[in-house]
Kinemage of the C-alpha trace (Angstrom):
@kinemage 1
@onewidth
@group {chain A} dominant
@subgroup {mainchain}
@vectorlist {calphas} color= white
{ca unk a 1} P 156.738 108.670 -75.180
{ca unk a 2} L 154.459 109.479 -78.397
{ca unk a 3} L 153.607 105.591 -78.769
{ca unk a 4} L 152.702 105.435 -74.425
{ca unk a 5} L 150.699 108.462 -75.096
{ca unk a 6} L 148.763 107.456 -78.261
{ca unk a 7} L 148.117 103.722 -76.164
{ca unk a 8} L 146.689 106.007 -73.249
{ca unk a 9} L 144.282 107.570 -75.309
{ca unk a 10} L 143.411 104.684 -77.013
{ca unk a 11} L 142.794 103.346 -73.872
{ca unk a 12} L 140.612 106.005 -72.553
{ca unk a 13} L 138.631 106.499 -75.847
{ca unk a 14} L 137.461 102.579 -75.491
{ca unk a 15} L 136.742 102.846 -71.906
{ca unk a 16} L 134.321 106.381 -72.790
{ca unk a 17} L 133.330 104.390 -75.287
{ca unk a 18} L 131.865 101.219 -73.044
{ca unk a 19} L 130.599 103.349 -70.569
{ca unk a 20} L 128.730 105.620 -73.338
{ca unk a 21} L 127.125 101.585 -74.518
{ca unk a 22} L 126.402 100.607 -70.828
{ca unk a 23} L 124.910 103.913 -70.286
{ca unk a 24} L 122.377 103.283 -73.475
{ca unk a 25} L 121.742 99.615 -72.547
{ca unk a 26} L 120.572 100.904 -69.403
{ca unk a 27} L 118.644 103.025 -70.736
{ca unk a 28} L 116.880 100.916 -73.828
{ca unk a 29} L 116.382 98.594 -70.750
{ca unk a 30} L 114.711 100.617 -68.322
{ca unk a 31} L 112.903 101.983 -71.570
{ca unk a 32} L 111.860 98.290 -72.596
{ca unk a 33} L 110.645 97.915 -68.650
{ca unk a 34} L 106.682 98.290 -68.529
{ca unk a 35} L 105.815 100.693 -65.454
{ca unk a 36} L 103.556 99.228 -63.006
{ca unk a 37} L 99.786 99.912 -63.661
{ca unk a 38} L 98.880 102.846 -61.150
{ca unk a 39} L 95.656 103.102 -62.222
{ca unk a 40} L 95.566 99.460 -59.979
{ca unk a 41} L 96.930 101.090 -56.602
{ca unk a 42} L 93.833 102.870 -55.819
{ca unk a 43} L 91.109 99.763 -55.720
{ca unk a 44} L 93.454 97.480 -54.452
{ca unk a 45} L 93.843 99.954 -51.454
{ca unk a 46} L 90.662 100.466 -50.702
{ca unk a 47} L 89.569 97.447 -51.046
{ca unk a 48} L 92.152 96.317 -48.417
{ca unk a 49} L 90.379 98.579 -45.912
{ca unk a 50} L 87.233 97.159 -45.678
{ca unk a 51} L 88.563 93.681 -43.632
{ca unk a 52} L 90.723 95.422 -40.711
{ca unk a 53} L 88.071 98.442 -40.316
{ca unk a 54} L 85.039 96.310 -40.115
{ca unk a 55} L 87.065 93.986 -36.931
{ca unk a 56} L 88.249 96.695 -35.293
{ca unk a 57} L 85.163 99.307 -35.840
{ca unk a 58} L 82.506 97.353 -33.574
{ca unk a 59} L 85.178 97.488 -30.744
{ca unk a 60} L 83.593 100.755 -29.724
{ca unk a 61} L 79.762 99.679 -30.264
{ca unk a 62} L 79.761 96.387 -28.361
{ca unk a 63} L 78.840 98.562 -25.393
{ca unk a 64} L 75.877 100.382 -26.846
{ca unk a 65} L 74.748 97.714 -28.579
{ca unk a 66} L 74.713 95.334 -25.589
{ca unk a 67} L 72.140 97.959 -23.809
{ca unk a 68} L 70.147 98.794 -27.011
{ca unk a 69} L 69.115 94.658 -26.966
{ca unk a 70} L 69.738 94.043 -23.474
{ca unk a 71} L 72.610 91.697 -24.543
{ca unk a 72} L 75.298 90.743 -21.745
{ca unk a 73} L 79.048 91.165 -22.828
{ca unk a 74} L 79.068 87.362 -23.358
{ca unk a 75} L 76.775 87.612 -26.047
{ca unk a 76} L 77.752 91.000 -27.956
{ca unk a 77} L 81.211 89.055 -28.319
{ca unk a 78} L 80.124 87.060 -30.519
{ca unk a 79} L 79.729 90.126 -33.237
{ca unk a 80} L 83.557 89.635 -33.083
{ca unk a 81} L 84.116 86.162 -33.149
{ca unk a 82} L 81.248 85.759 -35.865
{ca unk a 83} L 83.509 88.258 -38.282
{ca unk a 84} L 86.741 86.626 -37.167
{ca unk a 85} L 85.383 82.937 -37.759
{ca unk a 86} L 83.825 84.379 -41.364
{ca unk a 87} L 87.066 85.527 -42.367
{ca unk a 88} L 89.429 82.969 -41.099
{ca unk a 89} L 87.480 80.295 -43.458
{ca unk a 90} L 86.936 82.614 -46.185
{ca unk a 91} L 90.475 84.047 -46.621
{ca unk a 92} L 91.862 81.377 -48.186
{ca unk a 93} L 88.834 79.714 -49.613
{ca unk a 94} L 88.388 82.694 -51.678
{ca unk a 95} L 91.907 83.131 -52.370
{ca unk a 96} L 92.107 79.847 -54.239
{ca unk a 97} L 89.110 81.336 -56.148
{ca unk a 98} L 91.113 84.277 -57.062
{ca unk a 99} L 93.600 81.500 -58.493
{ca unk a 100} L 91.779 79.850 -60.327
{ca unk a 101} L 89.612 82.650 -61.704
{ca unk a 102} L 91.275 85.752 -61.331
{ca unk a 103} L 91.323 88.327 -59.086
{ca unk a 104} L 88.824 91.150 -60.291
{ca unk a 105} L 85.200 88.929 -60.079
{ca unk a 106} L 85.955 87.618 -56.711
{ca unk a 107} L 86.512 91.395 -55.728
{ca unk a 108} L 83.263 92.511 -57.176
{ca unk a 109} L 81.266 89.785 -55.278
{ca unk a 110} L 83.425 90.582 -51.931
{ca unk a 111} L 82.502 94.204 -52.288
{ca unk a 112} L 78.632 93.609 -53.290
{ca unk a 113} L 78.152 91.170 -50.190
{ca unk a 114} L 79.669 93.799 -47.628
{ca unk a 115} L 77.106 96.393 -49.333
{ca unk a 116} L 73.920 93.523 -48.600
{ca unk a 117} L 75.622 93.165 -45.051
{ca unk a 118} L 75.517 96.845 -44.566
{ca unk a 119} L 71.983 96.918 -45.242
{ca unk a 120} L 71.317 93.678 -43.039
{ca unk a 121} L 72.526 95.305 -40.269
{ca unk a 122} L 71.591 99.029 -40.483
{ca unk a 123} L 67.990 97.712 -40.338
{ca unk a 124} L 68.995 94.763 -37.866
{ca unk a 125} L 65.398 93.742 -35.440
{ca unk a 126} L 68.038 91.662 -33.190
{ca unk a 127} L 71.210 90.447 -31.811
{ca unk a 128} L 70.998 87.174 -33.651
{ca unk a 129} L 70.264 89.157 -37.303
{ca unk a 130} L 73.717 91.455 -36.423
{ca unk a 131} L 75.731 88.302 -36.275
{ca unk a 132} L 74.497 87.528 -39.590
{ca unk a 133} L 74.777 90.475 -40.976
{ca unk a 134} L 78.494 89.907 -39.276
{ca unk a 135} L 79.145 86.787 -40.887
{ca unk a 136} L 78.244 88.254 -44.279
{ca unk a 137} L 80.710 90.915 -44.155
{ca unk a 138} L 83.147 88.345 -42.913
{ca unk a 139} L 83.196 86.590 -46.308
{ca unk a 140} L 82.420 89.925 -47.964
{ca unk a 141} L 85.897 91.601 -47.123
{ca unk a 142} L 87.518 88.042 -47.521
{ca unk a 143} L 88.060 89.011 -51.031
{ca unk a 144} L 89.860 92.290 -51.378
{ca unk a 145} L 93.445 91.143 -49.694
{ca unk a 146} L 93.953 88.053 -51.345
{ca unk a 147} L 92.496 89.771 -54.519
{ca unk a 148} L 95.454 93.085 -54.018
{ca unk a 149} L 98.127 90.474 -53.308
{ca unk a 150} L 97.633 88.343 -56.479
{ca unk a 151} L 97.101 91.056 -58.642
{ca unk a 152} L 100.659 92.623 -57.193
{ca unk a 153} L 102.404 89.477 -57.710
{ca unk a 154} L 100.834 89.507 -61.400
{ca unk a 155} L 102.041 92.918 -61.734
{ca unk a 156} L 105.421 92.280 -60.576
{ca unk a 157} L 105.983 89.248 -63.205
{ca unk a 158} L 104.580 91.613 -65.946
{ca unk a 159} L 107.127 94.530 -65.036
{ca unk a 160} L 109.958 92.035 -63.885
{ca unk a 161} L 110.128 93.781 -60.801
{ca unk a 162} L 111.196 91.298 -57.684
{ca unk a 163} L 109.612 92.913 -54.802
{ca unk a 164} L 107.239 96.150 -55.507
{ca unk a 165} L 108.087 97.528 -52.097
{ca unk a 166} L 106.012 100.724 -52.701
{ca unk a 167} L 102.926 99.155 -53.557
{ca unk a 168} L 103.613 96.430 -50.461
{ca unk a 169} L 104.310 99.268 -48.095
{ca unk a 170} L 100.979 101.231 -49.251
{ca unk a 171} L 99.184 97.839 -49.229
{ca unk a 172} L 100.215 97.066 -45.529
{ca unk a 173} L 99.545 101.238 -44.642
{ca unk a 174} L 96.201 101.431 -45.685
{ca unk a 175} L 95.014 97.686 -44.062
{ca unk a 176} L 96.992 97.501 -40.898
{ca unk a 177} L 96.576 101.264 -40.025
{ca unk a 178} L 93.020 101.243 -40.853
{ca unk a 179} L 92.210 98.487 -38.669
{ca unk a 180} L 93.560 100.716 -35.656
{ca unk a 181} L 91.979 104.009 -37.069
{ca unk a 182} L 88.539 101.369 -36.696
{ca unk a 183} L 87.859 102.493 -32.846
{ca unk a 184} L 88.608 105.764 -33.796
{ca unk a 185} L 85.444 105.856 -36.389
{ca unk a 186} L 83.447 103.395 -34.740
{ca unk a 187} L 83.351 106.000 -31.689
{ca unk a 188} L 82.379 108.669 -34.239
{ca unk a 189} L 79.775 107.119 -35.815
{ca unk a 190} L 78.073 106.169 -32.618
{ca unk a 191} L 78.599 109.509 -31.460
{ca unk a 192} L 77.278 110.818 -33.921
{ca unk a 193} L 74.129 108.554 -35.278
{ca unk a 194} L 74.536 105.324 -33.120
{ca unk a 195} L 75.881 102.157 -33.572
{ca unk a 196} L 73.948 101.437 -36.328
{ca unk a 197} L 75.682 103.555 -38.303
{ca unk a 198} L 78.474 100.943 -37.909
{ca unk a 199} L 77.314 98.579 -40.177
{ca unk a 200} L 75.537 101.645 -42.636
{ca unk a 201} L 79.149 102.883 -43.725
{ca unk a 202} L 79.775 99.741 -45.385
{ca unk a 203} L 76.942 100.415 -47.753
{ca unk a 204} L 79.003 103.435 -49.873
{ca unk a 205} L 81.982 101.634 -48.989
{ca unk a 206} L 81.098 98.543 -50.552
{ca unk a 207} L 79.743 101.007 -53.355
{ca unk a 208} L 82.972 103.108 -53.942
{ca unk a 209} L 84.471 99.518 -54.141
{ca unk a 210} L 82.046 98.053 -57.144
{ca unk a 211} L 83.190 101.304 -59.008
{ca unk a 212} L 86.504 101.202 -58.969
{ca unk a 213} L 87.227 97.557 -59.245
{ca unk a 214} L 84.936 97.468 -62.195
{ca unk a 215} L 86.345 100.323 -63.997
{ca unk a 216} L 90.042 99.625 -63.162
{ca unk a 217} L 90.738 96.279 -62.414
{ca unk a 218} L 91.737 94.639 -65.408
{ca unk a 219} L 89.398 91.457 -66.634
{ca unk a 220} L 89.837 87.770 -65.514
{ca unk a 221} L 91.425 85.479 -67.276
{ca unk a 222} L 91.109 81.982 -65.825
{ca unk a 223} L 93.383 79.515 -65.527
{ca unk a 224} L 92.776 76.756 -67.778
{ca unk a 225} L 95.935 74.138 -66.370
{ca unk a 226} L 93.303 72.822 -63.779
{ca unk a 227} L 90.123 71.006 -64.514
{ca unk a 228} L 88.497 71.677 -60.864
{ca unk a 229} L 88.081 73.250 -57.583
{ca unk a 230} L 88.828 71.043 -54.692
{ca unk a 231} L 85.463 71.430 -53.166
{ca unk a 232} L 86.202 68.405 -50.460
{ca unk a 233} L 89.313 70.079 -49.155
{ca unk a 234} L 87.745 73.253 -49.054
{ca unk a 235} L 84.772 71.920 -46.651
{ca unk a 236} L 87.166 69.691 -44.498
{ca unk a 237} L 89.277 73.020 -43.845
{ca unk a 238} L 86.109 74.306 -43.094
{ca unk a 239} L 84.939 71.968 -40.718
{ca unk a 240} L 88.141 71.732 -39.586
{ca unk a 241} L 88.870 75.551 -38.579
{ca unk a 242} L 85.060 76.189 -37.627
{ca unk a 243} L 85.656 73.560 -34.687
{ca unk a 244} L 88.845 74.814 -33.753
{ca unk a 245} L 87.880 77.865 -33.369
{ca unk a 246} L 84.850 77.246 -31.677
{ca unk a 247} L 86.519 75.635 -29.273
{ca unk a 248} L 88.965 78.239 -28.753
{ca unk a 249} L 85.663 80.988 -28.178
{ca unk a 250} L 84.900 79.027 -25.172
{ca unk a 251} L 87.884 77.101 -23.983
{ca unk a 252} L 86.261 75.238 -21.028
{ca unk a 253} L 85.877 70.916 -20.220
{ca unk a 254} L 82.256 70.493 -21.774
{ca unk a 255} L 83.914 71.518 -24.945
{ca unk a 256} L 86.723 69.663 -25.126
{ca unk a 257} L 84.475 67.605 -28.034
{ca unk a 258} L 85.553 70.204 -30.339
{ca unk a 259} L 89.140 70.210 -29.991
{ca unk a 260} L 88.976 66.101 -30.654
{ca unk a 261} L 86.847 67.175 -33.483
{ca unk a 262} L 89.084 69.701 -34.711
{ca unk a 263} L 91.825 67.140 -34.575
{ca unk a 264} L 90.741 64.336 -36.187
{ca unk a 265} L 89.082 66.257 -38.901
{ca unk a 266} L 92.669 67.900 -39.728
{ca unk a 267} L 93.967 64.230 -39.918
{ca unk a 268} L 91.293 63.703 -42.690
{ca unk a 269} L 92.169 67.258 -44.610
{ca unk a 270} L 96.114 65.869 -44.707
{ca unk a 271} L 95.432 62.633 -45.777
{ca unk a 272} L 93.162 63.701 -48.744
{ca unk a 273} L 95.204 66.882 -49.841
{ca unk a 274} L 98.221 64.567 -50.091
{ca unk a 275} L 96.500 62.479 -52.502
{ca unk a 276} L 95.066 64.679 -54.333
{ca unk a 277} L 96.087 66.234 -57.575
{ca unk a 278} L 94.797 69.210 -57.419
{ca unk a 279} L 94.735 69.947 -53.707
{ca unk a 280} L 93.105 73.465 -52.274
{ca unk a 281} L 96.394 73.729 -49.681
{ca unk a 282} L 99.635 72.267 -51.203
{ca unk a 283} L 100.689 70.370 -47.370
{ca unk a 284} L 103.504 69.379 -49.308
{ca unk a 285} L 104.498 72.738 -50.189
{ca unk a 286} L 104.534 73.765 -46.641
{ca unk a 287} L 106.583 70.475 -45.824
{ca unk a 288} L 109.837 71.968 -47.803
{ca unk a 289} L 108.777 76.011 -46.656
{ca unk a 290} L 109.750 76.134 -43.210
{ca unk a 291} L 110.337 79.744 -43.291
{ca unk a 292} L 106.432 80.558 -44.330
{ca unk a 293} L 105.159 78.460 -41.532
{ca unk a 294} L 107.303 80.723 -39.443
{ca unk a 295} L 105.946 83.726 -41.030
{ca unk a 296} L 102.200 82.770 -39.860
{ca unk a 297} L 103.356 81.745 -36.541
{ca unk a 298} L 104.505 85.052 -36.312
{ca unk a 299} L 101.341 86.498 -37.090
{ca unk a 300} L 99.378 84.306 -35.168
{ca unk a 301} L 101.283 85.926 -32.316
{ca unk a 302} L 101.419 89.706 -33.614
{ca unk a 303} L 97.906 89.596 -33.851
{ca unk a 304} L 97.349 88.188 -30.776
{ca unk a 305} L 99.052 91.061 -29.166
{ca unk a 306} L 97.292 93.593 -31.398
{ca unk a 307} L 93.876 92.519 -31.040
{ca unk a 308} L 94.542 91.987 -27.069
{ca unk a 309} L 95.419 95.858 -27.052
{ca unk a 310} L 93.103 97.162 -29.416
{ca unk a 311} L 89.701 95.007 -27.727
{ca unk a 312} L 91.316 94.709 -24.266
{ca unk a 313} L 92.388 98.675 -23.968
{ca unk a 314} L 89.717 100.395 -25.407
{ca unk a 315} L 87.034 98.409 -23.736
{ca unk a 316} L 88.700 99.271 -20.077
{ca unk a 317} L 88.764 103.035 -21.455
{ca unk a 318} L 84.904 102.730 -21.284
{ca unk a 319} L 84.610 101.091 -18.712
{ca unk a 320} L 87.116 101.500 -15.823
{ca unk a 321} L 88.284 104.308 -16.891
{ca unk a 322} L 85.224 106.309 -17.348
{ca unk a 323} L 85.549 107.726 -20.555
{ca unk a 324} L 82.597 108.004 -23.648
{ca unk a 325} L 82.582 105.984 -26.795
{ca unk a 326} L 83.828 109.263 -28.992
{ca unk a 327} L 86.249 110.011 -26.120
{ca unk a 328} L 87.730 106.643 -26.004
{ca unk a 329} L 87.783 106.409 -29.798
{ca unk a 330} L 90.459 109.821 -29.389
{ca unk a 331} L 92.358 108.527 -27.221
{ca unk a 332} L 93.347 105.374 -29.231
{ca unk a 333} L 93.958 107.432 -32.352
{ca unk a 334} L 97.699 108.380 -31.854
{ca unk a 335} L 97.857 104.318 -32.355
{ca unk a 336} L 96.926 104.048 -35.827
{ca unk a 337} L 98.681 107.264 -36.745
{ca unk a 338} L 101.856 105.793 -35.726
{ca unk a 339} L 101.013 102.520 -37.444
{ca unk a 340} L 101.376 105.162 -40.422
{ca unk a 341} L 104.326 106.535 -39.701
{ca unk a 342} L 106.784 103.618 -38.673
{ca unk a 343} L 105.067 101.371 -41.577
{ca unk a 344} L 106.017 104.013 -43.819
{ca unk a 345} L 109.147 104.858 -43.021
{ca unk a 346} L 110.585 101.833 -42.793
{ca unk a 347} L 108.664 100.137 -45.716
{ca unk a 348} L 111.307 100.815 -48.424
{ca unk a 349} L 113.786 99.230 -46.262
{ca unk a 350} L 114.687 95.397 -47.054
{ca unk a 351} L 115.137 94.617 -43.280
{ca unk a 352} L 112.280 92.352 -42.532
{ca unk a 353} L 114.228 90.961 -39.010
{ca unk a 354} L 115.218 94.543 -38.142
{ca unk a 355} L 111.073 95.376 -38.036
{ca unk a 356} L 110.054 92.242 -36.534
{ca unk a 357} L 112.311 92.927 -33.574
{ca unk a 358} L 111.659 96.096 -33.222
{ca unk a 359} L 107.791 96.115 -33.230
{ca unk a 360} L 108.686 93.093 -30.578
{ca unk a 361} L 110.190 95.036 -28.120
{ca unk a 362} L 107.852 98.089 -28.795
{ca unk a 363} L 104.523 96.002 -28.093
{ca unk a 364} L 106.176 94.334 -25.109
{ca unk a 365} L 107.332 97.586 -23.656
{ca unk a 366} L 103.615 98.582 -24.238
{ca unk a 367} L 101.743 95.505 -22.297
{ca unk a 368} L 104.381 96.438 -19.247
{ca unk a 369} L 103.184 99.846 -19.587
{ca unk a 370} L 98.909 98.546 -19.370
{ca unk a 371} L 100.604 97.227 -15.601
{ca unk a 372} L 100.658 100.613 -13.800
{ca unk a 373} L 97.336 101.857 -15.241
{ca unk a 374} L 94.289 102.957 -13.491
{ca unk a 375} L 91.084 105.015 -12.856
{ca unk a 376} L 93.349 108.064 -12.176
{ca unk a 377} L 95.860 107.453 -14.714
{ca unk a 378} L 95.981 110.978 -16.849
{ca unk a 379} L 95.332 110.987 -20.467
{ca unk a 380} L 98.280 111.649 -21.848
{ca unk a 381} L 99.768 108.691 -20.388
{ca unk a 382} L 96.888 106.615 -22.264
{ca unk a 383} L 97.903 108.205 -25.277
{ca unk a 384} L 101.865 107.429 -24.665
{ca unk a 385} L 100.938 103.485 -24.454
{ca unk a 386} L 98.713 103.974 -27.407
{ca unk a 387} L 102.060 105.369 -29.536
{ca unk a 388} L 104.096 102.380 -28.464
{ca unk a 389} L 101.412 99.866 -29.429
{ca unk a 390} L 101.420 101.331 -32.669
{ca unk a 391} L 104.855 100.745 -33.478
{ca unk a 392} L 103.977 96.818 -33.581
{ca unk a 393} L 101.170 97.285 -35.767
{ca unk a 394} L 103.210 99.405 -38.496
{ca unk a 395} L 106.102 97.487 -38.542
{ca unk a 396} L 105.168 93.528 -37.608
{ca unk a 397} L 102.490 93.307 -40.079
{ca unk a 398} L 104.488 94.851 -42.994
{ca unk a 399} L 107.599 92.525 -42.126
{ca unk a 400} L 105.100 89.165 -42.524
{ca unk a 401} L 103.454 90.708 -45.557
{ca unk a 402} L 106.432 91.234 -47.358
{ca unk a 403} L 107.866 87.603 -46.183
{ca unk a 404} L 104.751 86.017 -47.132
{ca unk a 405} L 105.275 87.948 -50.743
{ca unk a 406} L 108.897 86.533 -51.254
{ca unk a 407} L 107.931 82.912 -50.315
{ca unk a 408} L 104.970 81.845 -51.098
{ca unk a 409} L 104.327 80.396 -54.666
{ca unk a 410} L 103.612 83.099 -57.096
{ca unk a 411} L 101.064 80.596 -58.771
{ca unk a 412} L 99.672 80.218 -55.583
{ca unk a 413} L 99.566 84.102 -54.016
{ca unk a 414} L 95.978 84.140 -53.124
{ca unk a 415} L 95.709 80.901 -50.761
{ca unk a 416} L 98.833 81.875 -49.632
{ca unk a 417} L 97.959 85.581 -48.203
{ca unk a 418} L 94.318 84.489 -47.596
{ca unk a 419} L 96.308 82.055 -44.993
{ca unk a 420} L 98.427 84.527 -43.704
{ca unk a 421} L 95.157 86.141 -43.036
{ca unk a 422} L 93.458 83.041 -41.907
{ca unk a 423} L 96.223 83.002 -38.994
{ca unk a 424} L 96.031 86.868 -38.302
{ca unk a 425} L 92.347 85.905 -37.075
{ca unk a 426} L 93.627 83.279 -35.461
{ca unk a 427} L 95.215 85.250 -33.285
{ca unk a 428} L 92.003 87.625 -32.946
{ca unk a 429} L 89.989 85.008 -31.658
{ca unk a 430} L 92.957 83.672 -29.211
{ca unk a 431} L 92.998 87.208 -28.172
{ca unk a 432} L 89.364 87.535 -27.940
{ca unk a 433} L 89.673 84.813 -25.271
{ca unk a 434} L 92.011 86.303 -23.433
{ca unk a 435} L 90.094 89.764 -22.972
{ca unk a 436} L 86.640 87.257 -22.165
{ca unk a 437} L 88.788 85.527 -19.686
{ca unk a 438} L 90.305 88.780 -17.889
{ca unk a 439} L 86.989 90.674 -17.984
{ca unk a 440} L 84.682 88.123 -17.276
{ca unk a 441} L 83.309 90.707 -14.483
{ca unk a 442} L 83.483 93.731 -16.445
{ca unk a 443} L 86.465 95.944 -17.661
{ca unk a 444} L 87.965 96.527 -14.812
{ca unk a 445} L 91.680 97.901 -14.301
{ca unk a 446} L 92.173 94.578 -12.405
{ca unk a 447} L 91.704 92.931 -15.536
{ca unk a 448} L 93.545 94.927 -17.620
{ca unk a 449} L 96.686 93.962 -15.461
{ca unk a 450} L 95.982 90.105 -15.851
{ca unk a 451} L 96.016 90.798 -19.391
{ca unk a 452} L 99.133 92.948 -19.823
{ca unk a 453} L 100.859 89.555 -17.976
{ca unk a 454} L 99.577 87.523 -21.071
{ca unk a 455} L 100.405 89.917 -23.477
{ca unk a 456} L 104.045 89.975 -21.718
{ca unk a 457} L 104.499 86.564 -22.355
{ca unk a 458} L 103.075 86.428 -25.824
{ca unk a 459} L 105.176 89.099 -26.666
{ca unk a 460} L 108.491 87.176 -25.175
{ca unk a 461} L 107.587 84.254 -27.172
{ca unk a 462} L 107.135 85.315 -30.537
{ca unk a 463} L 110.531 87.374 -29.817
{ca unk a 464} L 111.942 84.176 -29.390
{ca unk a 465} L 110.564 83.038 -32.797
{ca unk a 466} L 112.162 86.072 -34.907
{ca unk a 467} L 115.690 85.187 -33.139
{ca unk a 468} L 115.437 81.511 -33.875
{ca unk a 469} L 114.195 81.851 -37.540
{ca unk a 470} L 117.642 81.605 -39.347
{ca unk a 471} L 116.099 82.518 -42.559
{ca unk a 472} L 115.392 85.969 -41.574
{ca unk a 473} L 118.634 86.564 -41.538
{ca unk a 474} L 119.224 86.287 -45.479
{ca unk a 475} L 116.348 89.141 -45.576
{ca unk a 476} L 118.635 91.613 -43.391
């Protein structure tokens, strides 16, 4: 009995013993762990901003604008496609920059060309010198997202941490919400100073940027494992998108041209990116990564949803259903705040399927709701399909961003969420077709019911695209 008893404690004493050594491995290990730079969050944040609030911001001026130059709604449209087609080029052009040269000078030039666009178009004589001043902030805020997301990834090597979820989550808050909060302070600005005060908040924006990206933003180092910059890829994909697009502005016979274009100019960007060393897209990357072509397809078709509600809805609260720039700007702001909320809460959660279908059926339950709406409908039923809209926003565009982190190619982050964005406008200017289509005799609450239909089926297709993609599944 002595002998069983000494062997117990024996046995016990070793087993404190391990656990006492696993405890202080631990420890020296989470010790030896480098935190992640915090002093990064707040730049990269802000930065983020300054793409979604500039699309969504002129949603609320197009009207005033259109009388201050006499413009019809034909024309002012083009200050969103010009911002849309600006950005879906520059995303990933710039992002390959960021690559190859580092994240913090490409976000110093982003930020100083939205502050010369701000200018442009505070002091704008015409139409035509808004849509440049358009296109300039276009390639302005192409910078800051691809900038954030390579900088994150190079953070997350440094600390070995495999998905920063915090940092995603506040990443995806402060650029998805803020692109819904855009109506919001577009109608206070023109309430308060006119729409060209629009484009003059970009000026100390773009300046709060320049500070803080060149005090804390750590210096460039290039790359040195590539001798140059694919400069023929980068103006095929050019040439390639700008027709596409086009085309897509303006879907009608006599431009058919473009689509051919389009076409046979992508044939050419293949071709040469497949030979080529040192390509500016990797097609062969995206040959063996089906599950990131299914993560822009899905936000080809988010966006197209979002960008149908936020355009489409808050132009019909104008116009067919009465109500002032500033009123109309109210009534969409339950949206963004629960953008906040449901990104947010469910941002520290791994499930990237559970948010995809969730923000599905939310956005579709939504577009049914834009069916029985009308002149008379009362405002807190506006505000009710403004809450469920919301829901997509927060959690679909935090599901792709955090796919899009896990598999694209670390050494290529920055064309690879400049894409991502590259498709998100994609979808803006497919929806921005849409709501030209539906209101091509003003805003009327006809109109809004053709486009609730579309949005329907949008929204039933890309649910059918998060069921089918197997490789969700391993993301549970």
């Amino acid at each position: 009995m002595t002998a069983t008893a000494d062997r117990a404690q024996d046995t016990t004493r070793t087993q404190d013993t391990a656990r006492a050594q696993d405890t202080a491995t631990t420890q020296d290990t989470a010790a030896a762990t480098p935190p992640f730079n915090r002093r990064l969050i707040v730049p990269l944040l802000f930065g983020a901003t300054l793409n979604p609030i500039n699309s969504s911001m002129i949603a609320i001026a197009l009207v005033p604008i259109g009388a201050a130059f006499g413009a019809s709604p034909a024309a002012t449209a083009w200050l969103v496609s010009a911002l849309y087609l600006a950005t879906a080029i520059g995303q990933p052009v710039i992002g390959r920059l960021v690559d190859r040269f580092g994240a913090r000078p490409l976000y110093l030039v982003g930020a100083a060309l939205v502050g010369v666009a701000g200018v442009i178009g505070t002091a704008a004589p015409s139409l035509a010198v808004l849509i440049v001043a358009r296109v300039l902030l276009g390639f302005g805020t192409s910078a800051q997202f691809p900038a954030a997301m390579h900088t994150v990834r190079g953070e997350a090597q440094r600390t070995g941490m495999k998905t920063p979820a915090g940092i995603l989550t506040a990443l995806s808050i402060s650029a998805q919400s803020t692109m819904v909060i855009g109506p919001t302070l577009g109608g206070a600005l023109v309430g308060v100073g006119g729409w060209r005060l629009v484009f003059a908040i970009n000026i100390p924006l773009a300046l709060v940027c320049i500070a803080l990206g060149a005090r804390r933003l750590p210096k460039s180092v290039p790359t040195h494992n590539e001798s140059r910059i694919d400069l023929m890829g980068m103006g095929l994909f050019a040439a390639m998108l700008t027709s596409l697009l086009l085309f897509l502005m303006d879907m009608s016979v006599g431009n058919l041209y473009l689509l051919v274009l389009a076409a046979a100019v992508a044939a050419v960007f293949v071709r040469i990116e497949l030979r080529t060393g040192e390509p500016f897209i990797d097609m062969r990357i995206f040959g063996g990564n089906t599950p990131l072509l299914m993560t822009y397809l899905r936000q080809t078709l988010t966006y197209v949803l979002t960008y149908c509600f936020i355009y489409g809805f808050a132009q019909w609260l104008e116009e067919g259903r009465g109500l002032s720039a500033s009123a109309a700007g109210l009534v969409v702001l339950p949206t963004s705040l629960t953008a906040i909320v449901m990104a947010w809460f469910t941002g520290r959660r791994n499930g990237i399927r559970s948010k995809l279908f969730a923000g599905t059926l939310s956005m579709i339950a939504a577009s049914a709701a834009l069916l029985a709406l009308n002149r008379e409908t009362a405002i807190w039923v506006l505000i009710a399909v403004g809450l469920l809209a919301g829901a997509t926003q927060g959690m679909n565009g935090l599901a792709n961003q955090n796919a899009l982190f896990r598999q694209a190619n670390a050494a290529r982050m920055g064309t690879a969420s400049g894409l991502l964005r590259t498709f998100q406008y994609l979808g803006a200017i497919l929806s921005s077709a849409a709501v030209a289509i539906v209101f091509r005799t003003g805003a009327s609450s006809g109109g809004l019911h053709e486009l609730a239909v579309i949005m329907i089926a949008c929204g039933a297709l890309l649910l059918a695209v998060v069921l089918a993609d197997r490789s969700l599944s391993l993301r549970r």
